[in-house]
C-alpha positions in Angstrom: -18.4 -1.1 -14.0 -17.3 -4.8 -15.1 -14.7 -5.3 -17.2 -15.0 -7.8 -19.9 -14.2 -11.4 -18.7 -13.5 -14.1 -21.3 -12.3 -17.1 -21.1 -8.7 -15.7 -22.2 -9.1 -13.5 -19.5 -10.6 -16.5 -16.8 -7.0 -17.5 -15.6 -5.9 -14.3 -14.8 -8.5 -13.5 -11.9 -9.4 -17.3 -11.0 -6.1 -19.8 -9.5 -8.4 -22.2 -9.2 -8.4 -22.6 -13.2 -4.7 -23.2 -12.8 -1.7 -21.7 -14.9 1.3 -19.6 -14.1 -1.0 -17.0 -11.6 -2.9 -19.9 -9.6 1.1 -21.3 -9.3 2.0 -18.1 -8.4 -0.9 -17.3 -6.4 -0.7 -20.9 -4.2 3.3 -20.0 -3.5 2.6 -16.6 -2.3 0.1 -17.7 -0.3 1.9 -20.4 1.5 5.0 -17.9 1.9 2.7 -15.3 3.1 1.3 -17.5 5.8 4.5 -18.6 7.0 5.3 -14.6 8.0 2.3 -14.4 9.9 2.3 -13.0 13.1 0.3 -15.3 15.6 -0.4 -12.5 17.9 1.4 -11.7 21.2 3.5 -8.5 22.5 5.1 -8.2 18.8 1.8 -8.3 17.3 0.2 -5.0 18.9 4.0 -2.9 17.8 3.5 -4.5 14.2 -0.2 -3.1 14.3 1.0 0.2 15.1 3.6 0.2 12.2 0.8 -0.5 9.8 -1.5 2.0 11.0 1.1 4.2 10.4 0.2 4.1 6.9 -3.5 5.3 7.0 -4.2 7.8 4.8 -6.1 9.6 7.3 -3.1 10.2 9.4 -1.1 11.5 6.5 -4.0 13.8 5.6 -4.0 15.4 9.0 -0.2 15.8 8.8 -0.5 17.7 5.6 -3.0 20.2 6.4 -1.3 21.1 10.0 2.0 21.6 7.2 -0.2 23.8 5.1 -2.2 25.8 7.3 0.2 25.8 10.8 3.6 26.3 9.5 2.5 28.6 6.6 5.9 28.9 5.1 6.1 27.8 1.0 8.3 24.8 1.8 6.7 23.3 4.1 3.4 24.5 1.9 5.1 22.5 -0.9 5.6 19.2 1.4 2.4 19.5 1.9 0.3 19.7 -1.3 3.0 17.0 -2.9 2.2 14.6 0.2 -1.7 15.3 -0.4 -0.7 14.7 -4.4 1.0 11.1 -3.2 -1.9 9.9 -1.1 -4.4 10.5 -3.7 -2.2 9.2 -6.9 -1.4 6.4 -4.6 -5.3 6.1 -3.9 -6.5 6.2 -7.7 -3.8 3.2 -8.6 -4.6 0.8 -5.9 -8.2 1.2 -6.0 -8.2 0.9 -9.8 -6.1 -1.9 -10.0 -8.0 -3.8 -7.1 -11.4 -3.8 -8.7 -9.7 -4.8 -12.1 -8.0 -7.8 -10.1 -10.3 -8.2 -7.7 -8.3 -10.8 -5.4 -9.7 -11.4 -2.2 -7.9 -10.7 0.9 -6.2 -13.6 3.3 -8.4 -14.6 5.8 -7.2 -11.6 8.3 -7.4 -10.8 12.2 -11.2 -10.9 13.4 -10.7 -7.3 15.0 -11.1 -5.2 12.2 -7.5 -4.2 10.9 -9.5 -3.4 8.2 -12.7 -2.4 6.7 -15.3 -4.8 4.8 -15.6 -2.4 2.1 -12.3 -2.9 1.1 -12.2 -7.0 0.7 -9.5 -7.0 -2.6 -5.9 -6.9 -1.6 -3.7 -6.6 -4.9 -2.1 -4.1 -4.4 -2.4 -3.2 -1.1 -2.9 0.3 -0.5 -0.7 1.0 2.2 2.4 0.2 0.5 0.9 2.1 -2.5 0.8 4.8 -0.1 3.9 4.3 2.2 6.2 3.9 -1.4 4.5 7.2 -3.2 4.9 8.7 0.1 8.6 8.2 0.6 9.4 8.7 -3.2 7.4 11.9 -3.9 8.9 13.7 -1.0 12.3 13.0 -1.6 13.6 15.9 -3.3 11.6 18.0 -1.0 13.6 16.7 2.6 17.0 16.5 3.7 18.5 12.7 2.6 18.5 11.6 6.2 14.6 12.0 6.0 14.2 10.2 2.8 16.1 7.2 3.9 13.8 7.0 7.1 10.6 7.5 5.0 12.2 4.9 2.5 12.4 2.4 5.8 9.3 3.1 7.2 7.5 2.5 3.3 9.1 -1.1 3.8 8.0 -1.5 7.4 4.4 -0.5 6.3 4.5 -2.9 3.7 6.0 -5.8 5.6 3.4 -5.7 8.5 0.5 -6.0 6.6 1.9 -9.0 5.6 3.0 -9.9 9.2 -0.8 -8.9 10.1 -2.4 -11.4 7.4 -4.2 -8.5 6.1 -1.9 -9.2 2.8 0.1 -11.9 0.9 3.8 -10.8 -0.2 3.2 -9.9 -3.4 0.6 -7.9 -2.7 3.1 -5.2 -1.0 5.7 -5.4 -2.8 3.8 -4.6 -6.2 2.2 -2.0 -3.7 6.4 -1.0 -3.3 6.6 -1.2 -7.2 3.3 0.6 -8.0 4.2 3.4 -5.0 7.6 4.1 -6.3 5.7 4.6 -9.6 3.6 7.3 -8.5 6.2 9.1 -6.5 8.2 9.5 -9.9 5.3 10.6 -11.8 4.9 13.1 -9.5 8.6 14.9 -9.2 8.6 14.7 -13.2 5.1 16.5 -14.1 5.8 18.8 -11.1 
């Protein structure tokens, strides 16, 4: 499905038309690339912390909550970290086909997949913020401050990674918290 594209629309999803995004746009980039990781011992550790994010790993966590520790808390952690990951899944792919900004030029070993080529927002700190936000008054406040520094972590090293410029994550922090808060008031 294509959303309508005029020409009041045009600067919006093109910087190369100029205006307050491509501005924006060409100073994010520049930032962005001036945080990137070159590679090295540093780089493999930062991988790792973005990994960390995959929605595949949270998944699995949730349904060994669910079905191996069987007691309602836990049961409850469970079905509201499932209810993150997807809210958090529904906004960043929605808003990435509306904004359709292409990726930075990223590592050539597949940190991520073709399919997904739009980075604004980026997923994982969609994910990592929604995450750390919906499970909040679920955990102990020790937990939620850890989960709150690994939601930045995730976010920063997909910047680190080139995989995403800086605004990218940190509307993925905005957009995250967003859903988490949705979720602990229509509970």
């Amino acid at each position: 499905m294509e959303l309508a594209y005029t020409e009041k629309t045009a600067h919006l999803r093109c910087p190369e038309r100029g205006g307050v995004w491509a501005r924006l746009s060409r100073w994010d980039e520049s930032l962005s690339a001036s945080l990137r990781l070159a590679g090295g011992h540093w780089w493999h550790l930062v991988k790792g912390v973005a990994r960390s994010g995959d929605a595949i790993f949270w998944l699995a966590a949730a349904a060994g909550m669910f079905f191996l520790l069987r007691t309602p808390t836990w049961q409850e952690v469970a079905l509201r970290l499932v209810q993150a990951i997807v809210g958090a899944g529904i906004v960043a792919a929605g808003l990435k086909r509306i904004i359709r900004r292409r990726r930075p030029d990223g590592p050539p070993d597949g940190l991520y997949p073709i399919h997904d080529r739009y980075d604004l927002p980026s997923g994982h700190a969609v994910r990592a913020a929604a995450i750390a936000t919906a499970l909040s008054p679920l955990i102990p406040d020790w937990l939620t401050a850890a989960l709150a520094l690994w939601a930045a972590a995730v976010a920063l090293s997909r910047v680190l990674l080139g995989v995403h410029y800086l605004l990218d994550v940190l509307s993925g922090i905005v957009l995250g918290g967003a859903v988490g808060l949705t979720l602990m008031i229509v509970r």
